[in-house]
C-alpha positions as CSV (number, residue, x, y, z in Angstrom):
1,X,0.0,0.0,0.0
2,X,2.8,2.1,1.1
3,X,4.6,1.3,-2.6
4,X,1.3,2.2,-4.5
5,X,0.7,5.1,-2.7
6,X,4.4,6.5,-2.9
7,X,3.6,5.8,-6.9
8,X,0.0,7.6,-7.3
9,X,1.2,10.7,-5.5
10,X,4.6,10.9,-8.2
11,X,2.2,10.3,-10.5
12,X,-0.2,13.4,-9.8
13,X,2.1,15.3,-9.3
14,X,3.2,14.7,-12.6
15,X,0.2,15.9,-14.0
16,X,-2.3,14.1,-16.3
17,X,-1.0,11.9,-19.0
18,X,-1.9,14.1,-22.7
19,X,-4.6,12.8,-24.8
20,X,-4.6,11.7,-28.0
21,X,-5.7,15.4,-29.1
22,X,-3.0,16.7,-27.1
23,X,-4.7,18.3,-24.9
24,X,-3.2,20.8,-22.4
25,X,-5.0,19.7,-19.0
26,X,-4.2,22.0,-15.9
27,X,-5.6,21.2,-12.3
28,X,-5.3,23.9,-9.5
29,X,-5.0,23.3,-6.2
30,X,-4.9,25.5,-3.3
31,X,-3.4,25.1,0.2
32,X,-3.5,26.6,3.5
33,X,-7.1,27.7,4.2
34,X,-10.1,28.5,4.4
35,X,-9.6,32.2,4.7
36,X,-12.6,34.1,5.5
37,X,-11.2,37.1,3.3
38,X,-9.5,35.9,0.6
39,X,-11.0,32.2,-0.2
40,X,-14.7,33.6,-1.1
41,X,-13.1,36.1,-3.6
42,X,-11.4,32.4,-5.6
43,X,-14.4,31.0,-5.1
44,X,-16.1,33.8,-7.4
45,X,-13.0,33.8,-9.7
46,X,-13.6,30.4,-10.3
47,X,-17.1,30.0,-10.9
48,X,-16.5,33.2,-13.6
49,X,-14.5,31.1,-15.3
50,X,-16.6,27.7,-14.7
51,X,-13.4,26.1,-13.7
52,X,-13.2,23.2,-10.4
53,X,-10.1,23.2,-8.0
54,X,-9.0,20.9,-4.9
55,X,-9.0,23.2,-1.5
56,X,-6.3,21.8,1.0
57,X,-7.6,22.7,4.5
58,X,-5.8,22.9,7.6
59,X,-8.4,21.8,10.2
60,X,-7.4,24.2,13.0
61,X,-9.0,26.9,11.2
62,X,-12.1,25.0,11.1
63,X,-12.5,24.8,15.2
64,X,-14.1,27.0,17.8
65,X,-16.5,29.5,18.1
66,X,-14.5,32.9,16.9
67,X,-16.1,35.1,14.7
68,X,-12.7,33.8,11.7
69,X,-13.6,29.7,12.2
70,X,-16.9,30.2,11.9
71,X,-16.9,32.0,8.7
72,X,-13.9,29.8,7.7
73,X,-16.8,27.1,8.0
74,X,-19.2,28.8,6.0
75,X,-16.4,28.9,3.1
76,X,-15.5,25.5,3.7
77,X,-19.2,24.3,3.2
78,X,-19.2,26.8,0.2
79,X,-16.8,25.2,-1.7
80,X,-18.1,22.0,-1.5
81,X,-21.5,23.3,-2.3
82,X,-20.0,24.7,-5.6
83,X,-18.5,21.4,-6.6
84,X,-15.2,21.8,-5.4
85,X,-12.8,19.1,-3.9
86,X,-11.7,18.7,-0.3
87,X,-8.8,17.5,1.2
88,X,-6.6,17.8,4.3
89,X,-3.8,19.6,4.7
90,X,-3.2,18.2,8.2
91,X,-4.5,20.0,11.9
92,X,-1.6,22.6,12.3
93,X,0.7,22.6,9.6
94,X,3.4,20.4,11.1
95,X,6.3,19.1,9.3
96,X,5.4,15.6,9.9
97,X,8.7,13.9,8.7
98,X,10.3,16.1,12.2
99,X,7.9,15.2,14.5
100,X,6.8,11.9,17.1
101,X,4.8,9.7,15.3
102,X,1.9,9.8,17.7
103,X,1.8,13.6,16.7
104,X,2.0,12.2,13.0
105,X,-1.1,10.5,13.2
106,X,-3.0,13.0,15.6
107,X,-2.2,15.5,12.8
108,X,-3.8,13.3,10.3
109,X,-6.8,12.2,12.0
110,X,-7.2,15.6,13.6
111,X,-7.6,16.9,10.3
112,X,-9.7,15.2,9.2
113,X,-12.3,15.4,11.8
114,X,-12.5,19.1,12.1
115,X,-13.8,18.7,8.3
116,X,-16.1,16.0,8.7
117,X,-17.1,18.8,11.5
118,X,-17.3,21.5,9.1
119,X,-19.0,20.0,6.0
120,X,-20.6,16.6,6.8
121,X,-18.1,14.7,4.7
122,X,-14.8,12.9,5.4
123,X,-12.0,14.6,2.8
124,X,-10.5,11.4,0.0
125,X,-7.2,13.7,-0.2
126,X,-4.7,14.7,2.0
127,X,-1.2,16.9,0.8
128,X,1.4,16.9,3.4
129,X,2.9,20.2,5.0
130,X,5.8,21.2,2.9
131,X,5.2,18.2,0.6
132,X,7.0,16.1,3.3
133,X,5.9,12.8,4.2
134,X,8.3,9.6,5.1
135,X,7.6,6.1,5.2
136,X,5.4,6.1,8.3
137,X,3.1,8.9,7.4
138,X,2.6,7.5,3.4
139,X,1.1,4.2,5.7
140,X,-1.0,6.1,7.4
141,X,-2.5,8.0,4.7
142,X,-2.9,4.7,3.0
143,X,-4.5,2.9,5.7
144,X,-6.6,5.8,5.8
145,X,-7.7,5.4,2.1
146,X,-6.8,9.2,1.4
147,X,-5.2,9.5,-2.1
148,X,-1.9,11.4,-1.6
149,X,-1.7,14.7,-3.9
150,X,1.9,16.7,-4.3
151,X,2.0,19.7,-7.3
152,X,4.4,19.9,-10.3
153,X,4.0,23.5,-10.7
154,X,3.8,26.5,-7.9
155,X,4.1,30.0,-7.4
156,X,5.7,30.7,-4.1
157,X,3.1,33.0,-3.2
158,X,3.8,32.0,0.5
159,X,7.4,34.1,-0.1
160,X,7.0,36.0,-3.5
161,X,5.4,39.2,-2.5
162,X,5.7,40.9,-6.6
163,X,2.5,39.5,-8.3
164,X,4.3,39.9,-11.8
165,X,7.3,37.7,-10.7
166,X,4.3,34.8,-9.5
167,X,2.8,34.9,-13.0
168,X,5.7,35.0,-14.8
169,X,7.0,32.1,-12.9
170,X,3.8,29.8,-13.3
171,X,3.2,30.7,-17.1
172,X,6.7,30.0,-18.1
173,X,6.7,26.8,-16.2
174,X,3.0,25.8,-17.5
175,X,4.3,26.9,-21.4
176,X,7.8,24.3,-20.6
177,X,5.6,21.7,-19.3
178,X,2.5,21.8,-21.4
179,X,-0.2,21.5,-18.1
180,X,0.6,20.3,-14.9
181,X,-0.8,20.0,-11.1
182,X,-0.9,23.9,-9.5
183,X,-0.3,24.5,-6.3
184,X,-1.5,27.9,-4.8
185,X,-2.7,29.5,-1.7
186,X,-5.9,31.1,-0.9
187,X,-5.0,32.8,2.0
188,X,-3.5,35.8,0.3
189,X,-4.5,38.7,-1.6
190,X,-1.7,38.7,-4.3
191,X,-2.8,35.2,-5.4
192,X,-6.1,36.6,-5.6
193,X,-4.9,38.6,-8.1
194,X,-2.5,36.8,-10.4
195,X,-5.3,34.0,-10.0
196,X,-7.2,36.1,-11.9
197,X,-4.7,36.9,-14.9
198,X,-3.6,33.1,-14.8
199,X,-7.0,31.8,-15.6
200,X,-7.6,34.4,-18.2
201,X,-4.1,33.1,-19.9
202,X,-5.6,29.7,-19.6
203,X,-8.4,30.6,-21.3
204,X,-6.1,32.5,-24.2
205,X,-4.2,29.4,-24.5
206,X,-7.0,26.8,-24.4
207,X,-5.3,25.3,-21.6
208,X,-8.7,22.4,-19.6
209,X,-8.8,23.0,-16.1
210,X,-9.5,19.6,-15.1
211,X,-10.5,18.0,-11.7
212,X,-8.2,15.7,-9.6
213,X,-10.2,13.1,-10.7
214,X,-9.1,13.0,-14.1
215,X,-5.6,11.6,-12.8
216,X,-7.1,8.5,-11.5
């Protein structure tokens, strides 16, 4: 399990294998929320552009009564209302391939209950802090039945503050690669923003946004 899990995550974050009609197939993915601010405004970016993504959620966000979790709920049950995938991103962020592996696991399960809490349904993805994960952890997501999901092309929006450099960056890497698996965050206005001018440029190019289940 550990072997074919190891081998689907390479392979998605490969990208999807071209069709006979050569089709350029994109997926994006975003990381790090739901933000109250900034996730409602990619919602509306992508439902201009009648495009699906995959929403990586860290659960802490999800918990407690404070004004930001609960309208990080509300976003969380809006995406999946709009059609969009859900998976974990783990409760807090750790770097699981430096910590116990108790905390390992109670990141994982953790995770995954606070959105089971949050929209009714148990996430089928999970993509480790970091894109980290050793031995232990791919058996745990395995016995857990998640599908593991890395990226083959990102931004650095987490560090990149200039929104040109961030476009420039993923176009040239999506025009070298011919499509690939995006990973974004949408927890931050700048990626707001070049969101917006990247699906525009897919549209230009005739680039398919695809879902994550195309890879399967």
């Amino acid at each position: 399990e550990t072997t074919t899990s190891r081998s689907r995550a390479w392979l998605l974050a490969e990208g999807p294998a071209r069709d006979a009609n050569k089709t350029r197939w994109v997926t994006l993915t975003f990381d790090d929320g739901p933000d109250a601010d900034t996730t409602p405004s990619v919602l509306r970016l992508l439902d201009k552009h009648h495009v699906h993504a995959t929403f990586f959620f860290i659960g802490r966000y999800l918990d407690g009564a404070k004004k930001r979790a609960v309208a990080a709920r509300k976003a969380a049950r809006d995406i999946q209302d709009a059609g969009h995938l859900i998976g974990s991103h783990t409760h807090d962020h750790d770097l699981l391939t430096t910590v116990t592996h108790t905390r390992v696991l109670d990141q994982i399960d953790e995770g995954i209950a606070s959105i089971e809490r949050a929209t009714g349904k148990q996430p089928e993805l999970f993509r480790p802090p970091y894109g980290q994960i050793d031995a232990f952890g791919e058996q745990a997501i395995a016995e857990r039945h998640l599908g593991l999901v890395l990226w083959s092309i990102e931004a650095g929006d987490m560090q990149e503050p200039d929104e040109d450099a961030m476009f420039s960056h993923l176009v040239e890497q999506l025009d070298y690669s011919g499509g690939g698996l995006v990973l974004l965050h949408d927890v931050k206005w700048p990626t707001v923003h070049v969101l917006a001018r990247l699906l525009d440029w897919l549209d230009a190019k005739k680039y398919t946004v695809v879902d994550l289940p195309t890879y399967f």
